[in-house]
C-alpha positions as CSV (number, residue, x, y, z in Angstrom):
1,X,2.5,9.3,16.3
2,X,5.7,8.1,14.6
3,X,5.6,5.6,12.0
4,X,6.8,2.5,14.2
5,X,3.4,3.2,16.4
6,X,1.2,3.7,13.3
7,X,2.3,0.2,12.2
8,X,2.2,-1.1,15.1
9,X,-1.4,-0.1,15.1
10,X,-1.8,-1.8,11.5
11,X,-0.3,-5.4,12.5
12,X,-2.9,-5.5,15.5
13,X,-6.1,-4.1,13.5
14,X,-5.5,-6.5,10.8
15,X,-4.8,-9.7,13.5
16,X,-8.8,-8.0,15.1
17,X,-9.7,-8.8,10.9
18,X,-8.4,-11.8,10.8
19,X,-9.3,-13.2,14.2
20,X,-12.9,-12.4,13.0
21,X,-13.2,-13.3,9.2
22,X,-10.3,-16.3,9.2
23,X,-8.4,-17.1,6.0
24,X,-9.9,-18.6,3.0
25,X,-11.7,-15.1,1.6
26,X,-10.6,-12.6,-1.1
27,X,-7.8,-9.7,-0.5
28,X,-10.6,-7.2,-1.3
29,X,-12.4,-8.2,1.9
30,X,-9.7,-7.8,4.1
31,X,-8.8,-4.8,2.5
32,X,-11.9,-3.1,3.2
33,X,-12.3,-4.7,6.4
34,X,-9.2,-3.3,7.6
35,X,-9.4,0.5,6.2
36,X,-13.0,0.4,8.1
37,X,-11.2,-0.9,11.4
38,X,-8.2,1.7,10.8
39,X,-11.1,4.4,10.7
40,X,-12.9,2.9,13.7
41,X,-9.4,3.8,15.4
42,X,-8.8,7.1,14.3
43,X,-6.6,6.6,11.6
44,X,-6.6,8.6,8.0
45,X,-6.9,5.9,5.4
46,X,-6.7,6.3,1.5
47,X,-7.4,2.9,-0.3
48,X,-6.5,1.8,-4.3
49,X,-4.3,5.2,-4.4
50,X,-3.3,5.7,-7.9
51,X,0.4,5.5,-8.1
52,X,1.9,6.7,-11.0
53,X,5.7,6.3,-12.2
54,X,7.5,9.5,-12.9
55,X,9.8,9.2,-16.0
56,X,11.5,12.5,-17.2
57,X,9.1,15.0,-15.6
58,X,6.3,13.1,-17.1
59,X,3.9,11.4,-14.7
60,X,3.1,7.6,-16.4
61,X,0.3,6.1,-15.5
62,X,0.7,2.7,-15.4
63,X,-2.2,1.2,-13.6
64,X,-0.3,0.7,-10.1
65,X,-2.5,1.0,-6.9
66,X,-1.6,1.1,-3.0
67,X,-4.1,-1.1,-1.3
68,X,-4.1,1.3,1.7
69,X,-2.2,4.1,2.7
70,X,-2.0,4.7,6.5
71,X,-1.5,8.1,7.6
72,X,0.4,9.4,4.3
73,X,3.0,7.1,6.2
74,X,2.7,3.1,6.0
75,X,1.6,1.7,2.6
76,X,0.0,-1.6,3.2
77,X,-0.2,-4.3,0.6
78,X,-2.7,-7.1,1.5
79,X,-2.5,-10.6,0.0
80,X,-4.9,-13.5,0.2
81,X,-2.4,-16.3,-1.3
82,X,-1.0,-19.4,-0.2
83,X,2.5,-18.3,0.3
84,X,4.5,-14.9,0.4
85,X,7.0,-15.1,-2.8
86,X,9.8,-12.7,-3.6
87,X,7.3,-10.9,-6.5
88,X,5.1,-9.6,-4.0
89,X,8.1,-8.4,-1.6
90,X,9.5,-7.1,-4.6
91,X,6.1,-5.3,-5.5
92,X,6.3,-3.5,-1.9
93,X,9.0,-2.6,-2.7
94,X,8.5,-0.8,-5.7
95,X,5.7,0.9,-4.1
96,X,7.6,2.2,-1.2
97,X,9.5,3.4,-4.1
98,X,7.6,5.0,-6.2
99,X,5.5,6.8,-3.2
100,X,8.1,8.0,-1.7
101,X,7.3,6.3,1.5
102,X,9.6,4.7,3.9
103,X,8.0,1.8,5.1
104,X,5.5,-1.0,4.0
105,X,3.2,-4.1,5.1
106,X,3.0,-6.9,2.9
107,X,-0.1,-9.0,4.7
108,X,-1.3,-12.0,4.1
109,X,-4.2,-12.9,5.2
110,X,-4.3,-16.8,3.8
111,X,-2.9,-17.9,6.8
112,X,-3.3,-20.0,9.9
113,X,-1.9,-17.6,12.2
114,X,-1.7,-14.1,11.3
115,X,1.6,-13.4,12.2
116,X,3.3,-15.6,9.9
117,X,1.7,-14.1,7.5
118,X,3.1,-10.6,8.0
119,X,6.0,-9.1,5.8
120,X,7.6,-5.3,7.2
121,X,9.8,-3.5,4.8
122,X,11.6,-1.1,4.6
123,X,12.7,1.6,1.8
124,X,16.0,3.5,2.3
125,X,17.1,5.7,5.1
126,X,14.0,7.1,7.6
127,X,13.5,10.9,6.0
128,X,14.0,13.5,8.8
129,X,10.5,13.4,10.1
130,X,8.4,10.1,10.1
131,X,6.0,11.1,12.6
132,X,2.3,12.3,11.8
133,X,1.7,15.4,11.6
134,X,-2.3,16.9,12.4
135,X,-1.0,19.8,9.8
136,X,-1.0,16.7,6.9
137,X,-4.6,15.6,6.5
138,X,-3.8,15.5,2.6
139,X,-3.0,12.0,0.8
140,X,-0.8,12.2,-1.8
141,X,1.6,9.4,-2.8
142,X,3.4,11.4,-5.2
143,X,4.5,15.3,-6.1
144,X,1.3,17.1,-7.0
145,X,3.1,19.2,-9.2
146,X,2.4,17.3,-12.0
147,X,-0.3,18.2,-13.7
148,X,-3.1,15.7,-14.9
149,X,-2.5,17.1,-18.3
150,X,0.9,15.6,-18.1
151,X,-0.2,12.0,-17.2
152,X,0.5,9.3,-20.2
153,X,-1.1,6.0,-20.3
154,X,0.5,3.3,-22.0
155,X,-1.4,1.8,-25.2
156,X,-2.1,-1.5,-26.0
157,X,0.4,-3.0,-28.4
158,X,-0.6,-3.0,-32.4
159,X,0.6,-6.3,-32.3
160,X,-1.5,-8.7,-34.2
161,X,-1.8,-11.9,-31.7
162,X,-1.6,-15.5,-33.2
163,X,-4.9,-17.9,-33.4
């Protein structure tokens, strides 16, 4: 399948989620809602993916997360808020990014009608081949050539906070 179908395929199991839940409910609900309807379909789904920064060879942690991860193609960022602003297209964004991945869904699910509440973006140039393969049944939103050993979490600041 190439990634226009996949998403495709997202956009109408997520309008299936929110024809039957509605708006009004937390992102984490339609999150898991729409993984299980992905999976109903057929679709390899990976949700709250780590996603690390890579800074110098050295993989960051930095507490980032992909909501869902369609395919190792589409990363899908759902939103239960009362508008789309330019933070969270910008947070797509830097997901798409940092993945590696070519093209994103920013939904919102806080919404009257679904389709007003969907957001398709787009990182870059298409690679050469956007298509699923049945070879890649692996999820990895980065290079696994960085070792776990190499992964740096940020520490709190030292700073003493005023009263």
């Amino acid at each position: 399948m190439h990634f226009n179908d996949v998403s495709g395929e997202v956009v109408d199991a997520a309008m299936k989620v929110h024809s039957a839940l509605g708006a009004g409910l937390l992102d984490t609900v339609y999150e898991v809602c729409l993984a299980y309807e992905l999976n109903q379909r057929g679709f390899r789904t990976a949700s709250q993916l780590p996603l690390p920064a890579i800074y110098r060879g050295v993989r960051i942690d930095l507490g980032f997360r992909l909501d869902i991860l369609v395919e190792n193609l589409i990363v899908v960022e759902i939103k239960a808020v009362d508008a789309i602003t330019p933070v969270h297209q910008a947070q797509l964004l830097t997901y798409l990014k940092l993945s590696q991945k070519h093209v994103g869904l920013l939904i919102n699910f806080n919404v009257v009608h679904l389709r007003d509440g969907i957001r398709r973006m787009v990182n870059g140039h298409p690679p050469t081949d956007l298509s699923v393969s049945s070879e890649s049944s692996v999820v990895k939103p980065v290079s696994s050539a960085y070792s776990e050993s190499s992964v740096v979490k940020p520490q709190p600041s030292s700073a003493k906070q005023a009263s």
